[in-house]
C-alpha positions as CSV (number, residue, x, y, z in Angstrom):
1,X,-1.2,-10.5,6.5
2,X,-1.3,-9.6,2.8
3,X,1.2,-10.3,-0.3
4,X,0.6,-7.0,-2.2
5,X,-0.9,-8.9,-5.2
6,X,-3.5,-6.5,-6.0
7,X,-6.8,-8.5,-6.7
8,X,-8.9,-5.8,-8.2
9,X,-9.3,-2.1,-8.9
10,X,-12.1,-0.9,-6.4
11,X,-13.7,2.3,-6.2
12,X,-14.9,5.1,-3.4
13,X,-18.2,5.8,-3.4
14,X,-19.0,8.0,-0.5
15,X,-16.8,9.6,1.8
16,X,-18.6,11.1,5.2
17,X,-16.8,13.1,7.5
18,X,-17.2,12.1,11.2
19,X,-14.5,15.1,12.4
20,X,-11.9,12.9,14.0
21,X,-12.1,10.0,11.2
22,X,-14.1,9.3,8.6
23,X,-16.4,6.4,7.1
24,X,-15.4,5.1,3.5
25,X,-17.9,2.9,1.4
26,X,-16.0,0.7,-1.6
27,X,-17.0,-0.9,-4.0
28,X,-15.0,-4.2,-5.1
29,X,-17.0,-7.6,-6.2
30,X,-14.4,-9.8,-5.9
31,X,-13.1,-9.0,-2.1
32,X,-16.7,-8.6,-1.1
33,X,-17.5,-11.9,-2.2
34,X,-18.7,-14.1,1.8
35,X,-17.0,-10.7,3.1
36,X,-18.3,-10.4,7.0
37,X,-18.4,-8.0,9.8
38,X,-14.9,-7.6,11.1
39,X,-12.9,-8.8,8.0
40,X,-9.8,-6.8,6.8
41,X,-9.2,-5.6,3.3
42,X,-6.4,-3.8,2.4
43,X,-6.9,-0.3,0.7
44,X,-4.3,1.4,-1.3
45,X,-2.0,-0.9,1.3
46,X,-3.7,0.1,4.6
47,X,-5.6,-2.7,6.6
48,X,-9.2,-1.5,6.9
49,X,-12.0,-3.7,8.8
50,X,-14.8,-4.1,7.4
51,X,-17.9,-2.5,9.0
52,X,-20.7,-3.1,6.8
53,X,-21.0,-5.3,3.6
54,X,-23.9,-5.2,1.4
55,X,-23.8,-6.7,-2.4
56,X,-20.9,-5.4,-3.7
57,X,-19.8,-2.4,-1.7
58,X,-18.3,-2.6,2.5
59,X,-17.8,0.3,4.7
60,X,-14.8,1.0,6.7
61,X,-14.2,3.4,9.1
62,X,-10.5,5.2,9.3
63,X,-8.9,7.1,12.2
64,X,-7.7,10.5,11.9
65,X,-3.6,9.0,12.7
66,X,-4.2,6.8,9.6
67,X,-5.6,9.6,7.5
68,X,-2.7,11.6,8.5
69,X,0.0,8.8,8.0
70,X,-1.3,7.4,4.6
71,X,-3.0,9.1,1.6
72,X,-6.4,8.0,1.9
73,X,-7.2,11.2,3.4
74,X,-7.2,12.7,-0.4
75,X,-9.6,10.2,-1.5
76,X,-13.2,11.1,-2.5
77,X,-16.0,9.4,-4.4
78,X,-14.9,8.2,-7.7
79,X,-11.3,7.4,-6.6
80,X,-9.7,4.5,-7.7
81,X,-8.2,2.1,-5.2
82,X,-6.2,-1.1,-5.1
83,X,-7.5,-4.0,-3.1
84,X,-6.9,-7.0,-1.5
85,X,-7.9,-9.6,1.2
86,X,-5.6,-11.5,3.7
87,X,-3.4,-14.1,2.2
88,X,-5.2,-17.5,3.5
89,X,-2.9,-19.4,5.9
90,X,-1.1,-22.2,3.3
91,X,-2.0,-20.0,0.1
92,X,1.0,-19.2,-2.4
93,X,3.1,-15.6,-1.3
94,X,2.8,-14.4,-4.4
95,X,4.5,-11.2,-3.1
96,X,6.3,-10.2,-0.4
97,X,4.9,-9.9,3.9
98,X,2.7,-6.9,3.6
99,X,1.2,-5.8,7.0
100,X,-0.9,-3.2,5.8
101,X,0.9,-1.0,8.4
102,X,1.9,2.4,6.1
103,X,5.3,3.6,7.1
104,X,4.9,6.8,5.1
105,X,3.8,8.6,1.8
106,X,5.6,9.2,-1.2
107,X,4.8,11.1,-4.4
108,X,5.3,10.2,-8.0
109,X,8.1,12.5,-9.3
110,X,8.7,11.3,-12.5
111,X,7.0,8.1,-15.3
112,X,9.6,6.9,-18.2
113,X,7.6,4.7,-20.6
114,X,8.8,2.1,-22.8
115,X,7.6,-0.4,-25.7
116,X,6.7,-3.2,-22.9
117,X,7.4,-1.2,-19.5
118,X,7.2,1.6,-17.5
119,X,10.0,3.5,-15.0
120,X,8.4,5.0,-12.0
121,X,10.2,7.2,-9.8
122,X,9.0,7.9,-6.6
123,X,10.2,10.5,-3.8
124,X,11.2,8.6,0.0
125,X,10.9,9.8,2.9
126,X,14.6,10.1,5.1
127,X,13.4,8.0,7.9
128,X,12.6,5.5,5.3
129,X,15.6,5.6,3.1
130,X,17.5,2.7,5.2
131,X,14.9,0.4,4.8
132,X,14.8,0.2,0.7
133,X,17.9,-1.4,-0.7
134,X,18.2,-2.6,-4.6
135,X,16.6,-5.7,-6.0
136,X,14.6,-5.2,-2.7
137,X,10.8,-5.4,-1.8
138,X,8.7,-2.2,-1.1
139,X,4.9,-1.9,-1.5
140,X,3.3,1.3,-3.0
141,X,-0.3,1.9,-2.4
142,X,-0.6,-1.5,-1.5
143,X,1.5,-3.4,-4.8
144,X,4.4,-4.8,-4.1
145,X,7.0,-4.1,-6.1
146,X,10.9,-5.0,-6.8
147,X,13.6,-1.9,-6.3
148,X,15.0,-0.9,-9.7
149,X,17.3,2.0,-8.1
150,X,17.6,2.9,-4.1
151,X,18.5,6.8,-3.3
152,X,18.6,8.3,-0.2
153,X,15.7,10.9,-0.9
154,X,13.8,8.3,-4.2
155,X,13.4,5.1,-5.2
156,X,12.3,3.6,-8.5
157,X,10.1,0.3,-9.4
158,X,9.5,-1.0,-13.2
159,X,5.9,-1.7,-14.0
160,X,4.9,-4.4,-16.5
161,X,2.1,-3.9,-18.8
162,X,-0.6,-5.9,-16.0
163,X,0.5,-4.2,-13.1
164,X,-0.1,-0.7,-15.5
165,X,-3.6,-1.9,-16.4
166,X,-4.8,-3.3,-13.2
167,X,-3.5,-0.7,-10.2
168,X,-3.9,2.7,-9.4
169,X,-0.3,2.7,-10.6
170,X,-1.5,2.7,-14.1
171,X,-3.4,5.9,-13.7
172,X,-1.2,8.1,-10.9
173,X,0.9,11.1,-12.8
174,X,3.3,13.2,-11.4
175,X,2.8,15.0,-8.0
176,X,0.3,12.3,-6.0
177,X,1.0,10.5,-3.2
178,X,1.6,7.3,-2.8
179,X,1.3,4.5,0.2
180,X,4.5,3.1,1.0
181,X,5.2,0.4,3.3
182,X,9.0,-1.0,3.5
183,X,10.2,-4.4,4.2
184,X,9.0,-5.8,7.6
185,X,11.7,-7.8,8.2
186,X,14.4,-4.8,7.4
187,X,13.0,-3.3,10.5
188,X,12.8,-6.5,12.7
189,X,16.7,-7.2,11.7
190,X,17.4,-3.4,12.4
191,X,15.8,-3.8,15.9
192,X,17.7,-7.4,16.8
193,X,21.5,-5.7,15.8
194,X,20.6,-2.4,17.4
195,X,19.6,-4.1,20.7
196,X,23.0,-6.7,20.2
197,X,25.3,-3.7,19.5
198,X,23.6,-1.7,22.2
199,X,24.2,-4.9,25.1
200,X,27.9,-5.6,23.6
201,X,28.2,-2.1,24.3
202,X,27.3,-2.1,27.9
């Protein structure tokens, strides 16, 4: 489980092609640090394990669903990514619960900057749209973030000036994609009344 508290800005540094996924080296010092074979990091908001780890770069190996279902499939060597390593069982939730499990992509459709902050607006997917209420939780690209305004087709979150400096959110304009992942537990009450309604029902 993650809290999508961004611990540092990583970067790609090789991308190789293996037809039906593809093998990604990173490089991050500070969620490399006593990484091990097997280890999950969370890239841009999708859990990856780690394959190889050797000073401060791992590997990690993504399957063609994920590169369809997220946007790490646009990455290439010099991207900048947001990372993070599993919240340590008794640590501080500094965010929100963050699977790692992407439930689609967004783009960036519009940035309105001010003195201190920044508006981001950010286009959701339908099948999303019931899942991301206002004043609510939503990660993007791995960041989790507090819903300014909830639409049925776009969303907007309010960056302060560290979240600006320190994510991929700082540097994303206009027309990229975006990892989204909604609310876990939006989904898990959605499931509990559907199956209640659906027995009262019967």
């Amino acid at each position: 489980m993650f809290t999508g508290i961004v611990e540092e800005l990583g970067e790609v540094t090789a991308v190789e092609n293996l037809g039906d996924a593809a093998r990604f080296r990173l490089r991050g010092p500070v969620v490399t640090e006593g990484a091990r074979h097997g280890d999950s990091i969370a890239v841009n908001g999708v859990c990856l394990t780690v394959v190889d780890h050797e000073g401060d770069e791992f590997t990690a190996d993504v399957m063609a669903e994920t590169l369809e279902r997220s946007s790490l499939g646009a990455l290439a060597p010099g991207s900048r990514v947001n990372l993070e390593r599993p919240t340590a069982v008794g640590a501080r939730l500094g965010g929100h619960i963050v699977q790692g499990h992407v439930d689609g992509t967004g783009t960036i459709l519009e940035r309105t900057p001010s003195e201190h902050w920044e508006i981001v607006r950010i286009s959701l997917p339908a099948h999303l749209a019931r899942y991301v209420v206002e004043k609510g939780s939503i990660t993007v690209d791995g960041i989790s973030l507090t819903v300014v305004d909830a639409g049925a087709e776009h969303f907007t979150v309010s960056l302060i000036p560290t979240t600006l400096a320190l994510t991929t959110l700082g540097r994303k304009q206009p027309g990229e994609p975006v990892n989204l992942e909604v609310d876990v537990v939006a989904k898990y009450v959605e499931r509990l009344l559907g199956d209640r309604i659906a027995g009262a029902g019967r």
